[in-house]
SEVEX-776168 format. One record per residue: x, y, z of N, C-alpha, C in turn; residue in one letter. Coordinates in steps of 0.05 Angstrom, whole numbers, plus 5000, padded with zeros to 4 digits. Layout:
REM SEVEX-776168
XYZXYZXYZA;...
//
This chain:
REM SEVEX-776168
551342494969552242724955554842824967X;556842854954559142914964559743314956X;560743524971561343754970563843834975X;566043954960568343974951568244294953X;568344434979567744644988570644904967X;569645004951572445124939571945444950X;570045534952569745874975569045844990X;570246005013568046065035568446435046X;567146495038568346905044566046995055X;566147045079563047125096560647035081X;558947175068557247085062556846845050X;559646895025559846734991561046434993X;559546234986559545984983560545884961X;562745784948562245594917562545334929X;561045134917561044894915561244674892X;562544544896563744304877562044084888X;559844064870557643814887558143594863X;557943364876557643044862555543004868X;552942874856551742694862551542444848X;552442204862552442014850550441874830X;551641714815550141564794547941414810X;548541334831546741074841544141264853X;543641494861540841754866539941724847X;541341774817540441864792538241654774X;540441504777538841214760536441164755X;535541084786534040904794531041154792X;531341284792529441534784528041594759X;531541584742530841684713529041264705X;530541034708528940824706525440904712X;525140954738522941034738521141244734X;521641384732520341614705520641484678X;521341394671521241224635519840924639X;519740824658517740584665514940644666X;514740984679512041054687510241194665X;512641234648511841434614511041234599X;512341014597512040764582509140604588X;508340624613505540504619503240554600X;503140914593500841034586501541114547X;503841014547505241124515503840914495X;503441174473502540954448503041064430X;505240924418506040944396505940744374X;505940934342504340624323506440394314X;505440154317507240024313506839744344X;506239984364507439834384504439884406X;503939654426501239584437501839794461X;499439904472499840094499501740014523X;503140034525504839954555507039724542X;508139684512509439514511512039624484X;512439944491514240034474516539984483X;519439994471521539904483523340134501X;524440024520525240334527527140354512X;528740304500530540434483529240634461X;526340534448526240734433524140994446X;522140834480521641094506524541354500X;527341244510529341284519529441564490X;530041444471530041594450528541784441X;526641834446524241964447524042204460X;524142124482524142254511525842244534X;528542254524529942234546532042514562X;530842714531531742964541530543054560X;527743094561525243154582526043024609X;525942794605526042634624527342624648X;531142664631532342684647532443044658X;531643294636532143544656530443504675X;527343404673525843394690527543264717X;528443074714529642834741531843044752X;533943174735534743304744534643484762X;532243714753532043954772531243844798X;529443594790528243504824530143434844X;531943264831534243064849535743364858X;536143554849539243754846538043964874X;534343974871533144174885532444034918X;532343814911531743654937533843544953X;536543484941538743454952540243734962X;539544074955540144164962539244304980X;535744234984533944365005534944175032X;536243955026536443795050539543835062X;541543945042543643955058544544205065X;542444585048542044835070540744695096X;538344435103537744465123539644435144X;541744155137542644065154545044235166X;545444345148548244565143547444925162X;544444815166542345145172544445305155X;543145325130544345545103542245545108X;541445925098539046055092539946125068X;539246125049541046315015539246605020X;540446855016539847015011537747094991X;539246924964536946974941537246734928X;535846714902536146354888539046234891X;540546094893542346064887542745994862X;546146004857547045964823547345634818X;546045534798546545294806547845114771X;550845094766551045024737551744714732X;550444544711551344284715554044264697X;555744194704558344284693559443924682X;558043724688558543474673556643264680X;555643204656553642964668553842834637X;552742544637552242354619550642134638X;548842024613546241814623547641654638X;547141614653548841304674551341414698X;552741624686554541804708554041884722X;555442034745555342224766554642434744X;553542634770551842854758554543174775X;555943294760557543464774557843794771X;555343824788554744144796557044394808X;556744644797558344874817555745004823X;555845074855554345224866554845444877X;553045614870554045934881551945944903X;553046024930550846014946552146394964X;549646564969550446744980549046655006X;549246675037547246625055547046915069X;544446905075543647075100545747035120X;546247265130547347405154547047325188X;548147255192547647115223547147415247X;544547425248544447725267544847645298X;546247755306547547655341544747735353X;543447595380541847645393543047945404X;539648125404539948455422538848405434X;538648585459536948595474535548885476X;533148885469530949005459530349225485X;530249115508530149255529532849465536X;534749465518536849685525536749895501X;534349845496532850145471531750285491X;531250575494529550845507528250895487X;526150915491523651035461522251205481X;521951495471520551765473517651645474X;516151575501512751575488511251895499X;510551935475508952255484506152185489X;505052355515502552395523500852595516X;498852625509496852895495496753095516X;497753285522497453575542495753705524X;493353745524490653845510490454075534X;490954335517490754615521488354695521X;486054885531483654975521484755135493X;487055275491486055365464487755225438X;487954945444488054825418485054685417X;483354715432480154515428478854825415X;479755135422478455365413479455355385X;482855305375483355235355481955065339X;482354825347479854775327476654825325X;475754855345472355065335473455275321X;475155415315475355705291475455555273X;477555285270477155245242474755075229X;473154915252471354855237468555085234X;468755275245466755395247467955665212X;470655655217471155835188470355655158X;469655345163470055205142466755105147X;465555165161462755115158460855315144X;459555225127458255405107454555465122X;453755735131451055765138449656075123X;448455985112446556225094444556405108X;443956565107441656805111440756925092X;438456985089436957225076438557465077X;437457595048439457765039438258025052X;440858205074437658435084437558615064X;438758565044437758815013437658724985X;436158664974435658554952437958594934X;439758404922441958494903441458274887X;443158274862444558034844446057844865X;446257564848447257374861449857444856X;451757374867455557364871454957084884X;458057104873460156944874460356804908X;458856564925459156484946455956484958X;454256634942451056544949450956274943X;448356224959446355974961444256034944X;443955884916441256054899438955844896X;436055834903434855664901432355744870X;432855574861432755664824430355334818X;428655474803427355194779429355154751X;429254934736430754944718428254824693X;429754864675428354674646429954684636X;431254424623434154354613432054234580X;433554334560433154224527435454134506X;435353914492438153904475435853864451X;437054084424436254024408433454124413X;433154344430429754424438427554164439X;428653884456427453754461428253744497X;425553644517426153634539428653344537X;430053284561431353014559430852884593X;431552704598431052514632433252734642X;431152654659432952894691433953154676X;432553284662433653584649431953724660X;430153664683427953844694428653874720X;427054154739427154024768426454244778X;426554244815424954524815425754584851X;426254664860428154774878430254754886X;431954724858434954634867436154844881X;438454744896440154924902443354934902X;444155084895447455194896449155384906X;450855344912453055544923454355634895X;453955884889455056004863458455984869X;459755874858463155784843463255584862X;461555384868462355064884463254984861X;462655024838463454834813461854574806X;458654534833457354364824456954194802X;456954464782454654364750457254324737X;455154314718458454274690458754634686X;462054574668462954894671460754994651X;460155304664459055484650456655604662X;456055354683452455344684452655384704X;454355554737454255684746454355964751X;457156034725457756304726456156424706X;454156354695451656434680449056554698X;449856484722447756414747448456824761X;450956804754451257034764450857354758X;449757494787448557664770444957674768X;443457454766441157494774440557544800X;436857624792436157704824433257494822X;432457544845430157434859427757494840X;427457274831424757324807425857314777X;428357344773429157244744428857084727X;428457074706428556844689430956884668X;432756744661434656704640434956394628X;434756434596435556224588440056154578X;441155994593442955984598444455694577X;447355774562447355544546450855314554X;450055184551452655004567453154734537X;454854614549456554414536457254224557X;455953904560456553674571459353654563X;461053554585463953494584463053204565X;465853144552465852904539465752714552X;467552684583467152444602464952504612X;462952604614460552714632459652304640X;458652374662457952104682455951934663X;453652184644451052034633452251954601X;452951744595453951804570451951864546X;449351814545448151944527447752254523X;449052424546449252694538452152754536X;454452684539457252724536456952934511X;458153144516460053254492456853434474X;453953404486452153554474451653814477X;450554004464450754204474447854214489X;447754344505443854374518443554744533X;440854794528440154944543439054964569X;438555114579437155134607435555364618X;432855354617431855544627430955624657X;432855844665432955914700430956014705X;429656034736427556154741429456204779X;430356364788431156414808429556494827X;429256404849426456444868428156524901X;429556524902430856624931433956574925X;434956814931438556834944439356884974X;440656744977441856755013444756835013X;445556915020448257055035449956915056X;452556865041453956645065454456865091X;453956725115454756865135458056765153X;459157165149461857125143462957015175X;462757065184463357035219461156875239X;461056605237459856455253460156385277X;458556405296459256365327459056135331X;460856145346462755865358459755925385X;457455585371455655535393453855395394X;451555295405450155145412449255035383X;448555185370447555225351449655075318X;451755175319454455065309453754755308X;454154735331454654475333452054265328X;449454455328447154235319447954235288X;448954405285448654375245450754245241X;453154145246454953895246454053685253X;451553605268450553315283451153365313X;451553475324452353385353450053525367X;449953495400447753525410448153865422X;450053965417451054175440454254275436X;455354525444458054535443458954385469X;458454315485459454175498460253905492X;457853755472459053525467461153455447X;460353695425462653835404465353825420X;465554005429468153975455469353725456X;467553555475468353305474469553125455X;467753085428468352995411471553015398X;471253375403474253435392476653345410X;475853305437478053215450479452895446X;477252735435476252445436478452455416X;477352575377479252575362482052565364X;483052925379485952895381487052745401X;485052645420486752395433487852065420X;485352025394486651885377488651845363X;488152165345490752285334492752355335X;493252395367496452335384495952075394X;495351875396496051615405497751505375X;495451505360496951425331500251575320X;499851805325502451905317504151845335X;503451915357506251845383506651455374X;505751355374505951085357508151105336X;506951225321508951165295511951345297X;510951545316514051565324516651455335X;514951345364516651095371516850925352X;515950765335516150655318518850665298X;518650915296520651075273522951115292X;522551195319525351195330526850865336X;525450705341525650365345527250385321X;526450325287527850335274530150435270X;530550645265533450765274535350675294X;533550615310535150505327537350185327X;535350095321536049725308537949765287X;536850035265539049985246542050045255X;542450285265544550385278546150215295X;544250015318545349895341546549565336X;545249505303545549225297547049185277X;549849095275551649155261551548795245X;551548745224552748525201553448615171X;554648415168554748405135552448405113X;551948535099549748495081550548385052X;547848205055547948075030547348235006X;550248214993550048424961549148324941X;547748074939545348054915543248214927X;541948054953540448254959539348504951X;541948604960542148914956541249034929X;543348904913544248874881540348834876X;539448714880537048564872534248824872X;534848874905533149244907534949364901X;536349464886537949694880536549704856X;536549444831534949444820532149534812X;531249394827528249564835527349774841X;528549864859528350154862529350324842X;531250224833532750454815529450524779X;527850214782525950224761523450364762X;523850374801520650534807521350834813X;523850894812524651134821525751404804X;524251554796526651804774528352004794X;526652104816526952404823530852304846X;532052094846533352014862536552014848X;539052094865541351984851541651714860X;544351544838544351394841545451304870X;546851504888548451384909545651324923X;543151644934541251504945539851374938X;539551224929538450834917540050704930X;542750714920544050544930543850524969X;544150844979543050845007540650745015X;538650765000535650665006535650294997X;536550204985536649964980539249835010X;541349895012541749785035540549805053X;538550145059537350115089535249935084X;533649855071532049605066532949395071X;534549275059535949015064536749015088X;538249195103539149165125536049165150X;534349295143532349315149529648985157X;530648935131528848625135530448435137X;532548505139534048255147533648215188X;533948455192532948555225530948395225X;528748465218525748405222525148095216X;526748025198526347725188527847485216X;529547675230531147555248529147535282X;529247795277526847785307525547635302X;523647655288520147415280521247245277X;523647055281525246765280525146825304X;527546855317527646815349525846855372X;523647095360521746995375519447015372X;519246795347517046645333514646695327X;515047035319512247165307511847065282X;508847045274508846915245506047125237X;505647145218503747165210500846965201X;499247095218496446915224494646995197X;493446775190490346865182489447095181X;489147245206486847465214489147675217X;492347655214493147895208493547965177X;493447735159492947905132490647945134X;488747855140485647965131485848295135X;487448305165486848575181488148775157X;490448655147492448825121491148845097X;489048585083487448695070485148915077X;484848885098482249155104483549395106X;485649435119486349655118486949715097X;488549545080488949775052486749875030X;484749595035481749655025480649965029X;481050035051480350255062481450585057X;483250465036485250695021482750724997X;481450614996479550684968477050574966X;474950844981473350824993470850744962X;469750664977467550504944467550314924X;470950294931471850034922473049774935X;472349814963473749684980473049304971X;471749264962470348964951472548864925X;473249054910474749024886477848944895X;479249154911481149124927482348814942X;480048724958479548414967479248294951X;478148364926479348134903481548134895X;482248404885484448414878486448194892X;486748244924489248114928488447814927X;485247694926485447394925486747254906X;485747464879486847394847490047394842X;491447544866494547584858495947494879X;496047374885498647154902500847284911X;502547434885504547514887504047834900X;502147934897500948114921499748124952X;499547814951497747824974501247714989X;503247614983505947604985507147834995X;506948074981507448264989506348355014X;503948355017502048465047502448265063X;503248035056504047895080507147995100X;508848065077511548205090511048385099X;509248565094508448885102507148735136X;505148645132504648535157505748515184X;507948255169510148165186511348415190X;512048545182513748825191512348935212X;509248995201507949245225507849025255X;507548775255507748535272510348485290X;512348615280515048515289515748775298X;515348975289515349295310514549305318X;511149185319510149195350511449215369X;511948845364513748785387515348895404X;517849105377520049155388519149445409X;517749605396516449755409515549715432X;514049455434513549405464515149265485X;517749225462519449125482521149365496X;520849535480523549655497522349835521X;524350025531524050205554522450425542X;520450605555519950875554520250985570X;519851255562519951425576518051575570X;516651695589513951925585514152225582X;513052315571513852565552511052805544X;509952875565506953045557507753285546X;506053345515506853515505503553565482X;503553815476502253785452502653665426X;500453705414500353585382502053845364X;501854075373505054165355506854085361X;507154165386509554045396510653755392X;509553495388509253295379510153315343X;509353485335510253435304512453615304X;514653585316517353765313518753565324X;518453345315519753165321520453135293X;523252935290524452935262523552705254X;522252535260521652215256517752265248X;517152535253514452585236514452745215X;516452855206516853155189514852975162X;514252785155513852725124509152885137X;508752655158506452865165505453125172X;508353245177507553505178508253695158X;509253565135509053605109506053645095X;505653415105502853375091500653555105X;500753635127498653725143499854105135X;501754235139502154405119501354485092X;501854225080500654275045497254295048X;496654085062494154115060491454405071X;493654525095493954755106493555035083X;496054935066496355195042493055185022X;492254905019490854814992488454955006X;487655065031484955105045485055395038X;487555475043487555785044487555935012X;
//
């Protein structure tokens, strides 16, 4: 194969490729010798048609087929020898060919970026240590003790409101017929949990101890049972005890048996156990997030603008709330991004194993609890997904690394203090919002 090099501009390649007649031939001969074995056509005995009229038949097939193979295999062998990586497919046009001739290609080739060896060890990454205060472990007993729900007897007989515990018999009718499971007999509720379907609490409200009311509701149309969706039914209440949430719970022995634990002491513990997880993990992904920044900033090349061009695309289809410049910012820091990552895991020869996609399927499994079996199919059935979690992988795989390659430095601080860092603000977003949604 001869190459008649006509660009060469950092990345950008054109090529003027020949491949000779004498590759071609002897191929396309054999693909029409091997078609001709099993061909039957009338007129003519199995395996004894002529190739001129094989040729005629099938020689358009024949030869694109011979083509793409000879054009894809002569060019996978001379990126190797050449170590070309192409960025993305290359362009590939046949610009002259006839049966028996040389075959005469232009090739557009963009290549990956040659990333200079760093050294990983001349990174400083912040690792923070948990400084656990007594009154961030008191902090959290207020809040789980404000968000734990415990009832008492009412010391004066009233109507039920809005935040009682009401323990009630029911008799449920549609159509003044009983129906399955429309009966029952010491249920209980927290008046506005929103348990039941709408109606059939705030009907609740307002009785007392010994009441009877018959109460009337409407099954939602999605309702779970579909033979009652969208019916109307009655219900006849019989209210037999109201309890009173108690507003101010002591932080105590006692607390903590009605959560599961054996004691506030081991409560205590527990809570320390937690946010010692919960700062390992975050102080993690901070370094993490500072590593990045770092590589991007510290590792200077050319980027490949199909690439780019390619997620600019993409993103620009998954994205509304964005201008176009930041796409275009978020699509280079990507590219520039895995082109890093694609370079480390080369030089020093991380790959992805077996048992680190499995680990990538479980974890994401675990984003959707009850379905986690569906999920694991999911990615068996889609290739081109389980493709994706393999790059995701390799990424969380190749920060490891870098993470553990570089220098720290130790840093004891709390878990507020820990989220006033700029490389967590998106979780302390979330832990805020979630903050507001309680109150």
């Amino acid at each position: 194969m001869k190459i008649d090099e006509k660009k060469n501009n950092g990345l950008d390649l054109e090529w003027n490729v020949t491949i000779p007649s004498s590759l071609i031939n002897p191929r396309l001969e054999e693909k029409y010798s091997n078609l001709g074995k099993n061909l039957k056509i009338p007129g003519f005995r199995q395996g004894k048609v002529p190739i001129n009229i094989i040729k005629k038949r099938f020689s358009q097939s024949v030869i694109s087929e011979t083509l793409d193979t000879i054009i894809n295999d002569n060019l996978r062998k001379v990126f190797f020898e050449k170590k070309i990586k192409p960025s993305v497919q290359p362009s590939v046009n046949i610009e002259k060919y006839e049966e028996g001739e040389d075959l005469i290609l232009k090739v557009i080739i963009q290549k990956m970026p040659d990333v200079k060896d760093f050294d990983l060890k001349s990174i400083s990454l912040e690792k923070s240590t948990l400084n656990i205060r007594e009154e961030d472990i008191n902090n959290t007993l207020n809040d789980i003790a404000k968000k734990h729900e415990r009832f008492s007897p009412l010391k004066k007989n009233r109507p039920a409101i809005n935040g009682d515990l009401v323990l009630f018999d029911y008799e449920g009718k549609i159509n003044n017929k009983k129906f399955k499971n429309g009966s029952g007999q010491d249920e209980t509720v927290v008046l506005g949990s929103n348990k039941y379907i709408p109606g059939y609490e705030e009907q609740m409200v307002g009785l007392s101890v010994g009441d009877k009311k018959e109460i009337k509701v409407k099954f939602p149309d999605d309702y779970r049972e579909k033979s009652l969706a969208g019916k109307d039914a009655s219900f006849l209440l019989k209210v037999k005890d109201i309890q009173e949430r108690v507003k101010k719970i002591p932080i105590d022995d006692q607390l903590a048996k009605e959560i599961g634990e054996k004691d506030l002491n081991s409560l205590k513990e527990k809570i320390t156990e937690k946010m010692d997880r919960e700062f390992k993990t975050l102080s993690s992904l901070k370094m993490r997030r500072q590593a990045t920044e770092l590589l991007l900033k510290k590792i200077d090349f050319e980027l490949p603008s199909k690439m780019v061009d390619e997620e600019f695309k993409f993103l620009k289809s998954n994205t509304k709330d964005k201008k176009e410049k930041e796409i275009k910012d978020l699509a280079d820091r990507r590219v520039k991004l895995g082109v890093i990552i694609s370079s480390i895991s080369e030089k020093n020869n991380i790959i992805v194993e077996d048992s680190d996609l499995t680990k990538s399927v479980v974890e994401e499994a675990k984003k959707y609890p009850g379905q986690e079996q569906k999920v694991v199919q999911f990615y068996k059935d889609n290739p081109s997904m389980m493709n994706n979690l393999r790059g995701i992988a390799l990424e969380e795989k190749v920060m490891s690394f870098v993470v553990n390659s570089c220098k720290k430095t130790e840093k004891k601080c709390t878990m507020d203090e820990l989220f006033k860092s700029d490389f967590l603000k998106e979780e302390k977003s979330q832990i805020s919002s979630k903050k507001k949604e309680v109150k």
